[in-house]
C-alpha positions in Angstrom: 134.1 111.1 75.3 134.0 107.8 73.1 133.6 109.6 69.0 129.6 109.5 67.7 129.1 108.3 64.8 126.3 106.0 62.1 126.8 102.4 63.8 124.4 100.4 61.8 122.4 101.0 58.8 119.0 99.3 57.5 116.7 100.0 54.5 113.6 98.5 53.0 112.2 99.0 49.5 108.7 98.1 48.6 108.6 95.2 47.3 106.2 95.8 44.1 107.0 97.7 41.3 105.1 99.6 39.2 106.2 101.1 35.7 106.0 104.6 35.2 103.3 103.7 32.5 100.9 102.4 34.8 101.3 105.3 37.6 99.1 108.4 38.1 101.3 111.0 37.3 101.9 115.2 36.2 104.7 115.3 33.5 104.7 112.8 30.5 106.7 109.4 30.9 109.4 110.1 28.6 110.3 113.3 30.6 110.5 111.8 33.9 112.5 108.9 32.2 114.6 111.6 30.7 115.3 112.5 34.5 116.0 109.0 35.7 112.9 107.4 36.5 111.8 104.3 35.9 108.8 103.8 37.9 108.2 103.1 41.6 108.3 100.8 44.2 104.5 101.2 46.2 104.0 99.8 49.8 100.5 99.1 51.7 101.7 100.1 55.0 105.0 101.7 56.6 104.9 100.2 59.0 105.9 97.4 57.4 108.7 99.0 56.0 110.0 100.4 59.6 109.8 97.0 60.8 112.0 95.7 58.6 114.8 98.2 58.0 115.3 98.8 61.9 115.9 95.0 62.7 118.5 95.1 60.1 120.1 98.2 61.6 119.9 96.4 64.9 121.7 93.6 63.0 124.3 95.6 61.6 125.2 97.2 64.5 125.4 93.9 66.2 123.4 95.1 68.9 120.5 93.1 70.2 116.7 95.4 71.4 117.7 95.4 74.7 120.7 97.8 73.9 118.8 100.6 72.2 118.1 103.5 74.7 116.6 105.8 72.8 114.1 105.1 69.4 113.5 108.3 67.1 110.3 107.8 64.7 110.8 110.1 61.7 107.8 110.8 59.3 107.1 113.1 56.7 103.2 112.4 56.2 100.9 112.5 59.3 99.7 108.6 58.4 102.7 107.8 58.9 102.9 108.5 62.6 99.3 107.1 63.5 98.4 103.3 63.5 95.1 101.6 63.6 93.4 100.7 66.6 92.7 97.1 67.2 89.4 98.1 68.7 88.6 101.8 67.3 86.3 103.9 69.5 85.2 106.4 67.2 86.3 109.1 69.2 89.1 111.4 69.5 91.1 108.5 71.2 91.8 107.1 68.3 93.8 109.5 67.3 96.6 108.9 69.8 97.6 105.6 68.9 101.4 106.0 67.9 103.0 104.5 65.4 106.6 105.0 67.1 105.2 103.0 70.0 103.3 100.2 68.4 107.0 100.0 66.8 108.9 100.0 70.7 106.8 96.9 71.1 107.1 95.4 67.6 110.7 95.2 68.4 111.3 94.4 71.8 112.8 97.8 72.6 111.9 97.6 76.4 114.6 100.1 77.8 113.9 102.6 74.7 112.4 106.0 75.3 110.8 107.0 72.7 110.1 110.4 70.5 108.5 111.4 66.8 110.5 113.3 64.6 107.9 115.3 62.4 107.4 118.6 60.0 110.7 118.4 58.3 109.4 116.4 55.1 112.5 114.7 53.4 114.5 115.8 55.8 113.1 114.2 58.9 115.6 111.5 59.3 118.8 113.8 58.9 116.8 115.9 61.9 116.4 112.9 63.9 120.4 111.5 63.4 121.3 115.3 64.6 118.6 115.0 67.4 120.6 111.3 68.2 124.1 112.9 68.5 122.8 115.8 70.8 121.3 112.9 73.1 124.2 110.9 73.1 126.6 114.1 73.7 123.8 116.0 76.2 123.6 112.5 78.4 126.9 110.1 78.7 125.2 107.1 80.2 123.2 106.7 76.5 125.1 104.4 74.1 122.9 103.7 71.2 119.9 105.7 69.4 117.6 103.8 67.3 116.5 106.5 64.4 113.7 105.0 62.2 112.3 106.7 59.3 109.9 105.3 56.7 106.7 106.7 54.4 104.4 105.6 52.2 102.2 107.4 50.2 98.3 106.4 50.6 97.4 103.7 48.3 94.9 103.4 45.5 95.2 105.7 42.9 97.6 108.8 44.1 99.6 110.9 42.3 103.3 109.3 42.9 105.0 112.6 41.0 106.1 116.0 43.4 107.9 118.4 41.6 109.1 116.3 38.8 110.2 113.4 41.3 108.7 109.9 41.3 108.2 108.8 44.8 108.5 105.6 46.0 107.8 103.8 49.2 110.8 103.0 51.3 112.0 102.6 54.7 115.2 103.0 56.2 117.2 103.2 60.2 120.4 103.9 61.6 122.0 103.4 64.9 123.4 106.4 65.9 126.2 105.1 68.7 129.6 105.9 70.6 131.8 102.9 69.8 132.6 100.9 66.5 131.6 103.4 64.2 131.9 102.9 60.9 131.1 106.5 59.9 132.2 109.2 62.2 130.1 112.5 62.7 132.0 115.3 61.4 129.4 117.9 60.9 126.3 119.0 60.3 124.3 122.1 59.1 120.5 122.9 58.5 118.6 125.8 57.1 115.0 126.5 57.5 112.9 128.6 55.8 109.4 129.0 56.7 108.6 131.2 53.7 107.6 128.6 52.4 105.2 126.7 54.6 102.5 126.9 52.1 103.9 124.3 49.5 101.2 123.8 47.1 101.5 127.9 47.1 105.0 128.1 46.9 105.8 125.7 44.2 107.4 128.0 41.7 109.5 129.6 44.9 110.6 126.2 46.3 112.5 125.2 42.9 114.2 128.8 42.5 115.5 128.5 46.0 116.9 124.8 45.8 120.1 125.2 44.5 120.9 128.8 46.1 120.0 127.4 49.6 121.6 123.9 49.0 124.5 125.6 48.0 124.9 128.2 51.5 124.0 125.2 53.5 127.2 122.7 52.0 129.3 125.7 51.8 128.3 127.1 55.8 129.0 123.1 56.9 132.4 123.6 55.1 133.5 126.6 56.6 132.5 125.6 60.1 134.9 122.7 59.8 137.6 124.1 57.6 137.3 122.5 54.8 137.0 122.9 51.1 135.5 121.6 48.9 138.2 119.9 47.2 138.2 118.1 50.3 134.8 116.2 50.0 135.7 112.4 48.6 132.3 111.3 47.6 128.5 112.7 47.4 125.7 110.3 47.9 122.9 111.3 46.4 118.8 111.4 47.0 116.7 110.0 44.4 115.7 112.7 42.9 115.7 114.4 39.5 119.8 112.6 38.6 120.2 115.8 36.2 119.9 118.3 39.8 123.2 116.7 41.3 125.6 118.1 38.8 124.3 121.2 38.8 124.4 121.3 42.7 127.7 120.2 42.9 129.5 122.5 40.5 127.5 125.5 42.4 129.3 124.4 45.8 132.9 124.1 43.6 133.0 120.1 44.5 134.1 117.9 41.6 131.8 116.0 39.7 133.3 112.9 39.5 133.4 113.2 42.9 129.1 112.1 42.4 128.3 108.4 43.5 126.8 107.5 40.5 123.7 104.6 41.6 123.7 101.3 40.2 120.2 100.8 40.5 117.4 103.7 40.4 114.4 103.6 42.7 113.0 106.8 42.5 113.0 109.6 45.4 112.2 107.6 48.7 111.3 110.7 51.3 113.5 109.5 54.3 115.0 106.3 52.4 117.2 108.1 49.3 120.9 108.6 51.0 121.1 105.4 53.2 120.2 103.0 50.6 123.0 104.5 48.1 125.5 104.9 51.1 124.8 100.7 51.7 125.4 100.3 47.8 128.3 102.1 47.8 129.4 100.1 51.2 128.7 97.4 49.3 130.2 97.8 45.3 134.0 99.2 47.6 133.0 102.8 46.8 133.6 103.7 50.4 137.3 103.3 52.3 138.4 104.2 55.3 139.7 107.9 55.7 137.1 109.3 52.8 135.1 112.0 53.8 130.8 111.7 52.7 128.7 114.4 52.0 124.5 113.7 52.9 122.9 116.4 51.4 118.9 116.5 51.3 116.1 118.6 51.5 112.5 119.2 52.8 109.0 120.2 52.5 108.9 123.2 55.2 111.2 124.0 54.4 114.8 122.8 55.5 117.6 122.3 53.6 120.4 119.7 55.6 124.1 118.7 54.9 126.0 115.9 57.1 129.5 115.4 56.6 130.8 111.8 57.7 134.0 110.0 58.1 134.9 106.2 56.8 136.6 104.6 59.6 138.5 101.7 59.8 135.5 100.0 61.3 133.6 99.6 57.8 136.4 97.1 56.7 
């Protein structure tokens, strides 16, 4: 069997940007600045967003619709699984128009199957890559999964802070394939923990389990495949709070200078965060081939998820 891995990559920012000055918020501006926001990019509609980052996955991958099998629709807000009827009937049917299907037909995807990925928060996209690589293993005539994850929080006049993280709107996909990878799967590991279900309840008990639990989750991934973690060549990050990462990665033993440190900040994206710094590194020569990446990110739920990837040859 052909080696899985992250074919093609897309992303999609919101294109208007609000300061942190003019956003409905918890903590003062100057701390949140003091943890690397800025402000945040707000979106009308995800869909939007989904449209746009999966057709430049498809174009990254050089693969045309017709050669996606399989399309995963990851979503951490129930909005962002539903769309709007063209002619609403009031009634409960309403509530079963799709937004993962209203994107098969957005894009042409006509041999696509298709599935939501749902109740994993800011980690529903790593769930849906992991859910790609067990399709592509479980059933050797699939060649390419489409996973698609994008969110935007309601719009008006809603608070854009979650446990001292600004949130922006974002979108982001990835073609999960067999052939011309330029990342190659090496591992992946997920904890979940439905202690803490009740998130508004479990506030206080959410942050003093972050690090311990990010921490068994990097270090379980590691032993599983041998490694140390000496052996990890680069971190990409999530957007949120830039003074966690540190702290995160000196609990787990890996280096700190072994951080990608973000040119540009955005805020924390819910599904976006790790694909749009793993395209700036791509793009700034960060990455080369033989390095090993660590994903790490972690969700509402709650699940915390680690993916270890490979730079092949085929990112040059």
């Amino acid at each position: 069997m052909k080696e899985i891995g992250l074919r093609g990559l897309g992303t999609a920012l919101a294109e208007h940007f609000a300061p942190l000055a003019e956003l409905t918020l918890v903590s003062p501006v100057d701390r949140l600045a003091g943890f690397g926001f800025h402000g945040a990019w707000v979106a009308k509609d995800p869909a939007e967003l989904a449209t746009r980052a999966a057709r430049s996955a498809l174009a990254d991958a050089d693969i045309v619709p017709g050669d996606v099998d399989i399309l995963l629709m990851a979503g951490a807000l129930p909005l962002t699984h539903q769309r709007v009827s063209e002619e609403p009937s009031g009634g409960v049917l309403d509530s079963f128009c799709y937004s993962a299907s209203w994107l098969q037909e957005e894009l042409g995807l006509d041999r696509a199957a298709v599935c939501g990925i749902a109740q994993q928060g800011c980690a529903g996209m790593f769930s849906a890559l992991r859910t790609a690589r067990g399709l592509l293993v479980a059933e050797p005539e699939l060649n390419h999964v489409l996973c698609v994850g994008a969110d935007a929080l309601p719009a008006g006049d809603t608070c854009r802070e979650i446990l001292y993280n600004v949130i922006s709107d974002a979108g982001c996909a990835v073609v999960v394939s067999r052939e011309r990878t330029p990342y190659r799967w090496l591992g992946f590991h997920q904890i979940s923990k439905g202690y803490y279900w009740d998130v508004p309840a479990k506030q206080s008990e959410i942050i003093a389990a972050y690090f311990p639990t990010g921490r068994c989750v990097i270090n379980e991934l590691l032993r599983r495949l041998g490694l140390r973690a000496s052996d990890i060549d680069l971190v990409i990050p999530t957007g949120v709070n830039a003074t966690s990462w540190p702290i995160l990665l000196r609990l787990c033993g890996i280096p700190e200078e072994r951080l990608y440190r973000p040119q540009h900040s955005f805020g924390h994206t819910i599904a976006a965060d790790s694909f749009i710094l793993l395209e700036e590194a791509r793009a700034c020569g960060s990455l080369a081939p033989g390095m090993r990446v660590l994903l790490f990110a972690y969700g509402f739920g709650s699940s915390w998820c680690a993916l270890l990837l490979e730079v092949t040859e085929e990112m040059l």
